[in-house]
Structure formats: structure tokens, C-alpha cells
N, C-alpha and C positions, 0 to 999 in steps of 0.2 A: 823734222825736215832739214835737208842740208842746207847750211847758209848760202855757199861757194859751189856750185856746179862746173867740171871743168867744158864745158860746153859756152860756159861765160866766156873764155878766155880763146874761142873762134871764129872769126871772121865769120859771118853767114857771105855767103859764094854769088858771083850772080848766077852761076848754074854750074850743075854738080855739085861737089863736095870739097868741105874745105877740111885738112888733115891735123890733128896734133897727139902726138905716139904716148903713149899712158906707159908708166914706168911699174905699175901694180903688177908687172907678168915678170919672171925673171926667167920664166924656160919656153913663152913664146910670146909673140910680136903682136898688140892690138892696139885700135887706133880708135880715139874719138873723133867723131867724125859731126860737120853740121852741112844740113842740106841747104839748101837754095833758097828757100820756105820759112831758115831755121830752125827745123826740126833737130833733135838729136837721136846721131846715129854709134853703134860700136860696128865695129870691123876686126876680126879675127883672120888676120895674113894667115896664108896657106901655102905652103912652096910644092906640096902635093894636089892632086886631083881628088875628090873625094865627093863626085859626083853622086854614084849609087849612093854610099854609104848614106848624103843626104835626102835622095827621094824615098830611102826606104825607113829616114827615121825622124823625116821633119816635121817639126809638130805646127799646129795651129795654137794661136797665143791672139785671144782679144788686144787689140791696141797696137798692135805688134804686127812689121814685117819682116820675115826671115829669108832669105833668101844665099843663095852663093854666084858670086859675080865672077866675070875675070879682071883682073889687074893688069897691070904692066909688065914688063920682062922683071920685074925683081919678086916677081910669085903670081903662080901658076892660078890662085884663087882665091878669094876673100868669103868668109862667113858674115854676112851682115845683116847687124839686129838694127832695125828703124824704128823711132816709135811715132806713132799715129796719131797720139793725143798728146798734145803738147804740154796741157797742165798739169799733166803725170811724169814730170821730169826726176821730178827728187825720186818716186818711186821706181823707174826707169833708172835709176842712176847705182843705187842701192841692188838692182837685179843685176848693174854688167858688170857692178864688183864680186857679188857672187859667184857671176860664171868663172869673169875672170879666176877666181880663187882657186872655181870647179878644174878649170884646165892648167890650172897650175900643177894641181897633184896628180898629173899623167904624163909622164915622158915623152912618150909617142906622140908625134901628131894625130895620126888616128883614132887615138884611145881618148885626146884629149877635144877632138872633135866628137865623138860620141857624149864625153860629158857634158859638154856646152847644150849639146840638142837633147839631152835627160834631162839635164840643170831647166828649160825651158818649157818641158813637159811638167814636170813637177810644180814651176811656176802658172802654166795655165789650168791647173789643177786647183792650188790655191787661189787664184783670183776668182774662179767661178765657183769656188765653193766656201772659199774662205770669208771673216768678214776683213775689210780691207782698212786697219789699222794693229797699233801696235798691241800685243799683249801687256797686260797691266802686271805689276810686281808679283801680284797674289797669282795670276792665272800662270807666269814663267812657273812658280815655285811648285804650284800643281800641277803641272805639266813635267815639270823636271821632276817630281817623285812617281808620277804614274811612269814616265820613261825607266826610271831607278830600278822600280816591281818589274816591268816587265824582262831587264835583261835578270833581274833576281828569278824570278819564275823560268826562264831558259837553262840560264847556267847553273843553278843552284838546286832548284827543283826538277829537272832536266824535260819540262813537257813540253812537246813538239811545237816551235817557235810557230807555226799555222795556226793550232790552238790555240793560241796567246792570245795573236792577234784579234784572231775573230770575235776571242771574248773579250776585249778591249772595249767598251761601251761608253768611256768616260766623256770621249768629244761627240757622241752620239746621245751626249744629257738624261741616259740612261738611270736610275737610280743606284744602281752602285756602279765603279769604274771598271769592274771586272765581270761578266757573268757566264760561269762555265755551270757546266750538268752536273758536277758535281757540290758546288755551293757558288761563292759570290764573296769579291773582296773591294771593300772601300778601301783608297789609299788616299791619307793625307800625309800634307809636308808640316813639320812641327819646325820648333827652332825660331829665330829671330826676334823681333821685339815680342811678337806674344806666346814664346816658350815654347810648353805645353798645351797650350790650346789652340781649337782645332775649329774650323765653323762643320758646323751639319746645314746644308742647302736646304732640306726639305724633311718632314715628317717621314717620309717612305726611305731613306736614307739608309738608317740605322731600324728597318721593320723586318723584323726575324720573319722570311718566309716558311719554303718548304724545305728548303735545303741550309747547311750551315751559312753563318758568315763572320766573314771575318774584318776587320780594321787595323788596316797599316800604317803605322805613323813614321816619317822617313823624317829623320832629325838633317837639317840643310842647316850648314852654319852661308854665313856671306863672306866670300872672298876675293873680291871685285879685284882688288890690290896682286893676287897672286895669282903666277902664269901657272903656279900647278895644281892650282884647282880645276872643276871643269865646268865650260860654258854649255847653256843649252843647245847650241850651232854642234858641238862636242858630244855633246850625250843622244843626241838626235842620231848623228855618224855613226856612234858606236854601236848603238842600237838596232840600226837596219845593215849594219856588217853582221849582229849576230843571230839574226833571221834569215830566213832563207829566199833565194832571190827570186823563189815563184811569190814570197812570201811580202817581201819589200814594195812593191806597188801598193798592196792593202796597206801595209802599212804609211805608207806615204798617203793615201787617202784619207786614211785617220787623222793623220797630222793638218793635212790642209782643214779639214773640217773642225777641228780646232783651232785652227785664224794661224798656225803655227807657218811661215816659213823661213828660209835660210836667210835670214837679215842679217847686215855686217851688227847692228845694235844689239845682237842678242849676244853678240862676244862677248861681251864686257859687262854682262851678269853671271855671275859665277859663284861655282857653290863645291863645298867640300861637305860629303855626305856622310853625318855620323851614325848612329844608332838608326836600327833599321827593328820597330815592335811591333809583335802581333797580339791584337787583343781578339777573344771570340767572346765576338756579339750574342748576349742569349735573352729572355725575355727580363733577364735583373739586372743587365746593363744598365748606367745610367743614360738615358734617351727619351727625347719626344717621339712617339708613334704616333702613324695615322688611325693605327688602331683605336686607339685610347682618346681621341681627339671626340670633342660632340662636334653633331653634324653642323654644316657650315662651316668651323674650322679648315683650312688647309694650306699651301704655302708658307710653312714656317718656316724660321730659318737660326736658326742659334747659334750660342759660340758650347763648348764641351771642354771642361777643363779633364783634361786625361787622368792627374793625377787623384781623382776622385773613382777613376776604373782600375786604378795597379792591380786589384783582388784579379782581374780578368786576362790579366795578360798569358799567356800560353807560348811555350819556347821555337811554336813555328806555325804556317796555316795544317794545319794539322791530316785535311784531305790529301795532302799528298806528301809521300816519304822520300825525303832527298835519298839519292842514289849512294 
């Protein structure tokens, strides 16, 4: 939670709004704003009209009132985000540096109006689907290697970034993180204090079906210290740049449903991604099966030291042949 809100530092108004200009924007104009009530408000100045553009793309956000006002002769319109619940300020606070950030990387005012109103789509995506705290150290790190596989599987393996997606299962607590028709891949993150070892969540995990499977283990060192690593806010972007943009909404629901959204805190975990191995899982793997369990057994959950499978490792997922 943030200690310091700048919304502390506003008069509450006897009616209307009271103003103080946030310096977070260095290519447009936005203001914190407190209601009458003390509510906190953002305001996105507009020296354009951009009325249509907002009936045909304004979203519904729990908590939240979005509207476009008019202002005074020094602009033609304001974009204003309100929030509704007041004891959700920190997290209200944390969303208008986002946007802010979002209309930072758009020239155009128009262009940078459309990000604000996506940036708030994406956000009521996650609040109703998402759960509504932060990701834990372990869940960044596997989320940042299933992100890893899936731009590896585009760019490298070259299959249709659609297909990826849909076979993406991991925020859908799926048994493996990947399940295509042609087999199925777990991906874990290795690296940091426990190396080589990897946890298996459940018996079904590592259970050789009908089709192959495979285990990725994506070596993440920690580089909290270094701007040239990459944040998970980072690998997220990159990632739905290299999807396609019938493709990127699915994708963006993935991510919500993994508790995943653009938080300014997930900057400042950062990771430089080394080795990237593929082990194929067969029945002499080393693994607990559901198979092999007696009945009553189930929900296990262990840790797998890898270097006890090296015999298995294989120079690629083998169902498909890079280009």
C-alpha cells in the first residue's frame, strides 16, 4: 500500500473540485483532482474533442466513474476517472499511474486517449476476474517463464501466435501450462535460491497422457539492480506486441485470470533469462503419478530436483521443427 497519496496534499472543496497538476506525464497534462465528498479524482486535459471516439469506446469499471466533461477556455475537454469507493484509494492510485504511463507512450492526443480507455478495459477485466492482491515472488517468476515459452513458441517455433494463446492453460489451473493436440508442455522457472529445483503442484502434473510431454525449465537469474533486465510490466508488453491483435484481448484475459495486472510494483522485479531446457517427460521420468498413487491419495505436491532427470533432456519440444 502507498504510505503518501497525492490526493493527501488537496484541499477537499466545498463543491466541485479542488486541482493539483501531477508531473508523472511529460507529453500530456493530468490533474489530481478531490471532490467535495473527498473522493479522489484523475483528469486527463484535452485541447481536442473526442466525444465519439469516447461513446464508442468507453468501458464500465466497478468502482469507477469515467466520464468526459467540458472545462474552461484553456481545453476544449477533460477525461475523468472518479473513484467510488473510497477505501480503494491506494489501488485507485496505482491504476492512474498506469494509465498515466499508458498515454505517455502515445504522441497523439487521440491515440493517447484510446490508451487510457483500453488501459481501463483491461483493468475492469482484472478486477472481476482477477484476485485482487499482489502476486507472490514465486507466482511473478512463473508467470514470467510461462510469458518467456510463449514469445519462444511464436518466434522460435513459428506457430500461429492464436494457437499459443488458446493453448495457454496455466492461469486456467489446468494440469500442464500448455495443452495443444499435438502434446502438452509444463513450464517452470529454475534459478535463484533453490537452483535446480522445481515444485510439481499435483500428481497429474508430470502424468504422461496420450500425447507427448514436455518440461521447460527457464533459468531467471534476479536483477532487481539492473535497468537492463526485464520487468514483468516488460515481458507482458512484449508479448502481446508479438501476438496478434485479434489475438491480444485473449491474451489479456489470460493474464487477468492470473491475478496479473499492470502495477507500477511489478517494475522493480526483474529478471535476466538464462538457459531455456527441454526435458521429455516419459513413464521413467523421475515423478509422482496419479497413476501409481493408492486410492485415496491425491493432491500432492513436491519439490523435483532436475539434476537427477539430465538422462532426459532433449535439444528441443520435439513436436514441432523450428523453421
Amino acid at each position: 500500500m502507498t504510505d503518501s497519496l497525492p490526493w493527501d496534499d488537496i484541499r477537499t472543496p466545498a463543491a466541485g473540485y479542488s486541482w493539483l497538476r501531477t508531473d508523472l506525464s511529460t507529453k500530456h497534462r493530468f490533474w489530481w483532482g478531490k471532490t467535495h465528498n473527498g473522493w479522489p479524482v484523475l483528469l486527463f486535459e484535452l485541447s481536442e474533442d473526442h466525444t465519439d471516439l469516447f461513446k464508442q469506446k468507453r468501458p464500465k469499471v466497478n468502482g469507477l466513474a469515467i466520464d468526459v466533461v467540458s472545462l474552461s477556455d484553456i481545453a476544449k475537454q477533460g477525461l475523468i476517472i472518479s473513484l467510488t469507493r473510497p477505501p480503494d484509494a491506494d489501488i485507485f492510485y496505482r491504476l492512474c499511474v498506469s494509465i498515466i504511463r499508458a498515454a505517455d507512450m502515445a504522441e497523439m492526443e487521440a491515440q493517447a486517449v484510446i490508451s487510457v480507455l483500453n488501459h481501463l478495459d483491461r483493468w475492469r477485466d482484472f478486477l472481476s476476474n482477477a484476485r485482487r492482491r499482489f502476486l507472490s515472488p514465486d507466482e511473478i517468476r512463473g508467470l514470467f517463464a510461462e510469458l518467456t515459452i510463449i514469445r519462444v513458441l511464436v518466434e522460435e517455433y513459428h506457430l500461429p501466435p492464436g494457437d499459443v494463446i488458446a493453448a495457454w492453460q496455466g492461469p486456467l489451473k489446468k494440469p500442464q501450462d500448455f495443452e495443444f493436440a499435438a502434446g502438452a508442455v509444463e513450464v517452470k522457472a529454475t534459478g535463484g535460491s533453490k537452483a535446480s529445483t522445481v515444485q510439481i503442484s499435483s500428481e497429474m502434473q508430470l502424468q504422461v497422457g496420450t500425447g507427448p510431454l514436455f518440461l521447460v525449465a527457464v533459468e531467471l537469474f534476479d536483477g532487481s539492480a539492473d535497468p537492463s533486465t526485464t520487468s514483468l510490466n516488460d515481458l507482458a508488453k512484449e508479448v502481446e506486441a508479438v501476438v496478434r491483435p485479434d489475438v491480444a484481448r485473449t491474451f489479456r484475459d489470460r493474464l487477468a485470470i492470473a491475478g496479473y495486472a499492470e502495477l507500477p510494483e511489478y517494475d522493480f522485479v526483474r529478471f535476466t533469462t538464462g538457459r531455456v531446457e527441454v526435458y521429455r517427460v516419459s513413464d521413467d521420468f523421475p515423478a509422482i503419478r496419479g497413476s501409481n498413487l493408492s486410492t485415496g491419495i491425491s493432491r500432492v505436491r513436491y519439490d523435483l530436483d532436475l539434476n537427477s532427470a539430465r538422462a532426459f533432456l532433449v535439444p528441443r519440444i520435439s513436436i514441432w521443427d523450428p523453421l
